[in-house]
C-alpha atoms as an extended CHARMM CRD file, in Angstrom:
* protein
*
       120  EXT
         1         1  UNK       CA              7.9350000000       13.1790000000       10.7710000000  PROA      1               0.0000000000
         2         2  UNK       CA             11.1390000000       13.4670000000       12.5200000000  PROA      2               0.0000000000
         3         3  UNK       CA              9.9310000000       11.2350000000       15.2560000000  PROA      3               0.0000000000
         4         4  UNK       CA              8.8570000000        8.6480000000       12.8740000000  PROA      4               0.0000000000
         5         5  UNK       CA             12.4120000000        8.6100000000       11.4570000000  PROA      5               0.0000000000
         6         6  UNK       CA             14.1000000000        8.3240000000       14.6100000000  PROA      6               0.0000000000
         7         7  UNK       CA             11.6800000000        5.2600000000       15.5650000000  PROA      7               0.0000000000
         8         8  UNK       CA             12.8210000000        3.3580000000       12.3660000000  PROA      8               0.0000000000
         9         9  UNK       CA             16.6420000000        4.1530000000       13.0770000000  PROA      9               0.0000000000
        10        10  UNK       CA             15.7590000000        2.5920000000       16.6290000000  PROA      10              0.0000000000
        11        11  UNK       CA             14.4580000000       -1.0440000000       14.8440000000  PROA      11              0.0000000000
        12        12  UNK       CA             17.5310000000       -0.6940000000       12.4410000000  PROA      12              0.0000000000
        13        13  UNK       CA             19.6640000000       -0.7180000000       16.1230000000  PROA      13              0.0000000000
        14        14  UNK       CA             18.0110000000       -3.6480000000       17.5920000000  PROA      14              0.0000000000
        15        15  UNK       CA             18.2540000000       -5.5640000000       14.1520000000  PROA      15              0.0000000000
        16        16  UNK       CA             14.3200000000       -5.6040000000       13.8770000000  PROA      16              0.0000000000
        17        17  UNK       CA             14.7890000000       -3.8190000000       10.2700000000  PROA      17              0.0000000000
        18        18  UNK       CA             16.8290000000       -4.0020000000        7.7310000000  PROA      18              0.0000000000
        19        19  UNK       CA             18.8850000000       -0.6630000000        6.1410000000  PROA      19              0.0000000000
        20        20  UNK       CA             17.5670000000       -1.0570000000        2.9690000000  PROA      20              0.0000000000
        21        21  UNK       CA             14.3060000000       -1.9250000000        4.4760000000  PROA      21              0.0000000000
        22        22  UNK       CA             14.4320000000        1.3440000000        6.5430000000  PROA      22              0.0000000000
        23        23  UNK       CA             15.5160000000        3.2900000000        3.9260000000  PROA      23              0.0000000000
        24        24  UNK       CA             12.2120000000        2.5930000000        1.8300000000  PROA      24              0.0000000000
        25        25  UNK       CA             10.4970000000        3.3520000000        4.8220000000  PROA      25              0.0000000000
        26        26  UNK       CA             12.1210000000        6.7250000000        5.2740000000  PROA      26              0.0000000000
        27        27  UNK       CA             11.9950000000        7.4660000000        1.2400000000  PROA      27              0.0000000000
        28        28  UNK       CA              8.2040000000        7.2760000000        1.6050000000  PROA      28              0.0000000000
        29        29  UNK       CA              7.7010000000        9.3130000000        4.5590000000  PROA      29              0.0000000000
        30        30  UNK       CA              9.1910000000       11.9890000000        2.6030000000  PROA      30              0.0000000000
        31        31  UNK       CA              6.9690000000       12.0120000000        0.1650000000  PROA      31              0.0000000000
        32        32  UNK       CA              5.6980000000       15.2920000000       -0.6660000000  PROA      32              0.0000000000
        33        33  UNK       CA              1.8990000000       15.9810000000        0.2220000000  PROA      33              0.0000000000
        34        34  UNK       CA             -0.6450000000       16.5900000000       -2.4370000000  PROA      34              0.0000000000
        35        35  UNK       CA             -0.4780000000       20.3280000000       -3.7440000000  PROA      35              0.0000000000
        36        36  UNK       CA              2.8630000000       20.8900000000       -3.1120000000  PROA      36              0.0000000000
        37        37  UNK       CA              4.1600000000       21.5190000000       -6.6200000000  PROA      37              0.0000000000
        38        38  UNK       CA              6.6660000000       18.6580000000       -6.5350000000  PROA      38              0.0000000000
        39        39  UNK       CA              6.6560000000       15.2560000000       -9.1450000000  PROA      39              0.0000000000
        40        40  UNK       CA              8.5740000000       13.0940000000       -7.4220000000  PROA      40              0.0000000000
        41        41  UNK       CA              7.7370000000        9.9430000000       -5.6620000000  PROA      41              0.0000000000
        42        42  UNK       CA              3.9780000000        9.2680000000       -5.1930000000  PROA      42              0.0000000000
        43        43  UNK       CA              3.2200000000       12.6510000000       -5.9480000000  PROA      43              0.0000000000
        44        44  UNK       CA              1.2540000000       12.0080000000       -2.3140000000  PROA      44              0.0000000000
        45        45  UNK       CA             -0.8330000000        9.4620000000       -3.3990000000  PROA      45              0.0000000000
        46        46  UNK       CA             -2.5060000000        6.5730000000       -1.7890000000  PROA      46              0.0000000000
        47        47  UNK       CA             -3.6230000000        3.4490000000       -1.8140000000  PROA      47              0.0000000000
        48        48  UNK       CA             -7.2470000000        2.7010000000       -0.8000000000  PROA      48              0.0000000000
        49        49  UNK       CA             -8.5010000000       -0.4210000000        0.2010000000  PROA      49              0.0000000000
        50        50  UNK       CA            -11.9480000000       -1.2360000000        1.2480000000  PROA      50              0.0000000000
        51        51  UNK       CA            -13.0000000000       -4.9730000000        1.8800000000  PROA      51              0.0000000000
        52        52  UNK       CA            -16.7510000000       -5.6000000000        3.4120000000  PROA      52              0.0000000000
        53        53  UNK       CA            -18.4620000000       -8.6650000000        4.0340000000  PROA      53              0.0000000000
        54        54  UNK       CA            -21.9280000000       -9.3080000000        6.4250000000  PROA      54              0.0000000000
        55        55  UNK       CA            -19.6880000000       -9.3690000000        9.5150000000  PROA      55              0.0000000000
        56        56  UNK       CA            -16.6610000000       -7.0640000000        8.8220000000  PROA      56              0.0000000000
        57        57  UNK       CA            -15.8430000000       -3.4720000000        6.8970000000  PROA      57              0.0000000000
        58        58  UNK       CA            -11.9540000000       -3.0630000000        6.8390000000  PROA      58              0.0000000000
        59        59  UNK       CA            -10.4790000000        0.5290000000        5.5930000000  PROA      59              0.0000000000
        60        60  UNK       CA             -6.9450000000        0.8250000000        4.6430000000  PROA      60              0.0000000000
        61        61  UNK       CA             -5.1930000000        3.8140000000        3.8760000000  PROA      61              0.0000000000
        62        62  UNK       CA             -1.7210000000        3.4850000000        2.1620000000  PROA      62              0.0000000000
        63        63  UNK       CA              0.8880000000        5.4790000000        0.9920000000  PROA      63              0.0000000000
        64        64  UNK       CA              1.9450000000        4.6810000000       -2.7590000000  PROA      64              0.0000000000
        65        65  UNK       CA              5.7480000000        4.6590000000       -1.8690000000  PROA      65              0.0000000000
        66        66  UNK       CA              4.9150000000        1.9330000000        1.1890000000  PROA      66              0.0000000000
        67        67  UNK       CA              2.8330000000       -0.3910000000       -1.0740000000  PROA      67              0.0000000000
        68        68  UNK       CA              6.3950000000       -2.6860000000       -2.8910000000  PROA      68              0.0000000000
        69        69  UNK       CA              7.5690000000       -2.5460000000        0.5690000000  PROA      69              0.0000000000
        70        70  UNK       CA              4.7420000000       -4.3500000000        2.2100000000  PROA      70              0.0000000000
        71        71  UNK       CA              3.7580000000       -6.5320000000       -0.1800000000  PROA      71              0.0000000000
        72        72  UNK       CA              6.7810000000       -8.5000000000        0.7920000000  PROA      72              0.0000000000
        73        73  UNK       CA              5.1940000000       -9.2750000000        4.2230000000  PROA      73              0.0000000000
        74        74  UNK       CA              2.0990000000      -10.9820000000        2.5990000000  PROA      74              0.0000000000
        75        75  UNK       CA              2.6160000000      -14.5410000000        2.8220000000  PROA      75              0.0000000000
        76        76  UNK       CA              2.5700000000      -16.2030000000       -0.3710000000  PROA      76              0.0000000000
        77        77  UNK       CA             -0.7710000000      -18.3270000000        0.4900000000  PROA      77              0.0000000000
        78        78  UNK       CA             -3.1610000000      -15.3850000000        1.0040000000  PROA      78              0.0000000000
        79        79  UNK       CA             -1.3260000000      -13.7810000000       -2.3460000000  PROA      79              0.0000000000
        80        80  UNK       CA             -2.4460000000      -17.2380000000       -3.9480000000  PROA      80              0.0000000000
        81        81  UNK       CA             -6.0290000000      -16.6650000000       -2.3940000000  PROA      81              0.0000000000
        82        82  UNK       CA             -6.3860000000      -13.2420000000       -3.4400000000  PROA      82              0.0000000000
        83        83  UNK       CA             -5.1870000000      -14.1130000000       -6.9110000000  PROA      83              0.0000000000
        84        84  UNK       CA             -7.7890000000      -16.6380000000       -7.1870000000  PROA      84              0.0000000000
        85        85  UNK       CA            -10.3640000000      -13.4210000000       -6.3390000000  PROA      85              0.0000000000
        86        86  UNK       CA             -8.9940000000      -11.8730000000       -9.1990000000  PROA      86              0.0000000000
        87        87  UNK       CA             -6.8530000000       -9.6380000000       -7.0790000000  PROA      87              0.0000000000
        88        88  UNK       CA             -3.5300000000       -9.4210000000       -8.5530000000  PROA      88              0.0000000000
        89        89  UNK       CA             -0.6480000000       -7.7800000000       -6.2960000000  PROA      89              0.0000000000
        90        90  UNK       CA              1.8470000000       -7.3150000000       -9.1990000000  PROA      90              0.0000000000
        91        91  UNK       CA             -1.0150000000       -5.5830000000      -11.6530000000  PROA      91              0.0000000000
        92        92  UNK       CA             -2.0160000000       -3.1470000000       -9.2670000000  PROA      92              0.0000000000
        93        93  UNK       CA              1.8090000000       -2.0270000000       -8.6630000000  PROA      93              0.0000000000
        94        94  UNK       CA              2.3030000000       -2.2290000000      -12.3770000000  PROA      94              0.0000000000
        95        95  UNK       CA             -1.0230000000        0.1990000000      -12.5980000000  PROA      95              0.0000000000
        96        96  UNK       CA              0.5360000000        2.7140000000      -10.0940000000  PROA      96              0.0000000000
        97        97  UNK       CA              3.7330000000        2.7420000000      -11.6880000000  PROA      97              0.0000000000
        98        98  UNK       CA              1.9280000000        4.0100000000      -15.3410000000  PROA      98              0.0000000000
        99        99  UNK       CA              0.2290000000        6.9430000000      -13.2950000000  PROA      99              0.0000000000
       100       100  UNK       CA             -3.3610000000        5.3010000000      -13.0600000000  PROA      100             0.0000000000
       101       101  UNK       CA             -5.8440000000        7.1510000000      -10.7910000000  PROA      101             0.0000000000
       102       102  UNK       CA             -9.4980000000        5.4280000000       -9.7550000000  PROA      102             0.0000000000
       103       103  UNK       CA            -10.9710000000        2.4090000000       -9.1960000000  PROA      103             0.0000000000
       104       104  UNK       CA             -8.0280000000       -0.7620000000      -10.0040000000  PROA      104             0.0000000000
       105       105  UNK       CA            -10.2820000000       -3.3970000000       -8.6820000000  PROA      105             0.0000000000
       106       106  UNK       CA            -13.6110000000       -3.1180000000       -8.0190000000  PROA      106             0.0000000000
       107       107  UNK       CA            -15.4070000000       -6.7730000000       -7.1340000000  PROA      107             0.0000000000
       108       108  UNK       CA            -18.5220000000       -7.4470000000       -5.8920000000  PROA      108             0.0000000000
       109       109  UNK       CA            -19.6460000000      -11.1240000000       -4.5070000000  PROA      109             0.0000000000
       110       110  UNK       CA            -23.0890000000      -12.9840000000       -2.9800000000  PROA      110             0.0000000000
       111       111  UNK       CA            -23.3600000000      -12.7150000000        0.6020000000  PROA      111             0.0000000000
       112       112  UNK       CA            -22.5400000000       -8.7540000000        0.5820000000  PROA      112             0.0000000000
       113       113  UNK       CA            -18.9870000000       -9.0300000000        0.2330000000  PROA      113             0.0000000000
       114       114  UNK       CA            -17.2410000000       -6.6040000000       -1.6030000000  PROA      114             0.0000000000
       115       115  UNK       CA            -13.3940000000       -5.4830000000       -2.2180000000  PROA      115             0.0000000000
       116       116  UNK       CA            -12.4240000000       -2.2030000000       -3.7100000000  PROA      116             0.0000000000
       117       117  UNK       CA             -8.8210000000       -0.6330000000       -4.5070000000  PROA      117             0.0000000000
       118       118  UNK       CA             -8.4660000000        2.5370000000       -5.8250000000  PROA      118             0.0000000000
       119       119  UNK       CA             -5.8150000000        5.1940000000       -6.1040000000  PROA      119             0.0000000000
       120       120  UNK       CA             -6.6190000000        8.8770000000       -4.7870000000  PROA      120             0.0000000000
C-alpha cells in the first residue's frame, strides 16, 4: 500500500491531483479489510458492478470509500443516461451510507442486456 501512497503524492507534485482529492484517495486505501475487527470506513466493502449486453460483459470492482470520489469524474450526460435506465448515482450512495448489503439495482432489458450493482 505504501507504494500506492507514494504514487498519489507524486500526481499531487506534478499538479495532476488535487490534496483534498488525494487525501480521499489515501483515506480509502486505508480502509481496513474484511474480518479485521474494525467499524470504520467501508468496513472493507465494495462496490460491484456488472453490465452485459450481446457484445460486451464489463466487471467492476470498487472500493466503498472510492465510490463519492469517482462519481465526480462521470460526465453529467452519461449520469443523465443512466438515470433515464433507472440507475440513480445519488440513491445508491445514499443506500451505502444506511449500511445496505445486496443487490441495489438489479435491471434486466431485451436484447440480453443486463446491469447489476450490489454491495459485498
Amino acid at each position: 500500500m505504501e507504494d500506492e501512497i507514494l504514487r498519489i503524492l507524486k500526481l499531487v507534485e506534478q499538479g495532476k491531483l488535487k490534496p483534498d482529492e488525494a487525501e480521499m484517495l489515501i483515506e480509502a486505501l486505508n480502509i481496513p479489510a474484511k474480518g479485521s475487527g474494525s467499524s470504520a470506513g467501508s468496513g472493507g466493502r465494495f462496490l460491484k458492478v456488472e453490465v452485459k449486453d450481446e457484445d460486451e460483459h464489463v466487471n467492476v470492482t470498487l472500493p466503498i470509500g472510492l465510490l463519492k470520489f469517482f462519481k465526480k469524474f462521470i460526465p453529467d450526460r452519461k449520469l443523465a443516461h443512466m438515470e433515464k435506465k433507472g440507475i440513480h448515482i445519488d440513491e445508491i450512495i445514499s443506500g451505502i451510507d444506511s449500511g445496505s448489503k445486496g443487490d441495489l439495482v438489479n435491471i434486466e432489458g431485451g436484447d440480453h442486456e443486463k446491469v447489476r450493482i450490489w454491495i459485498e
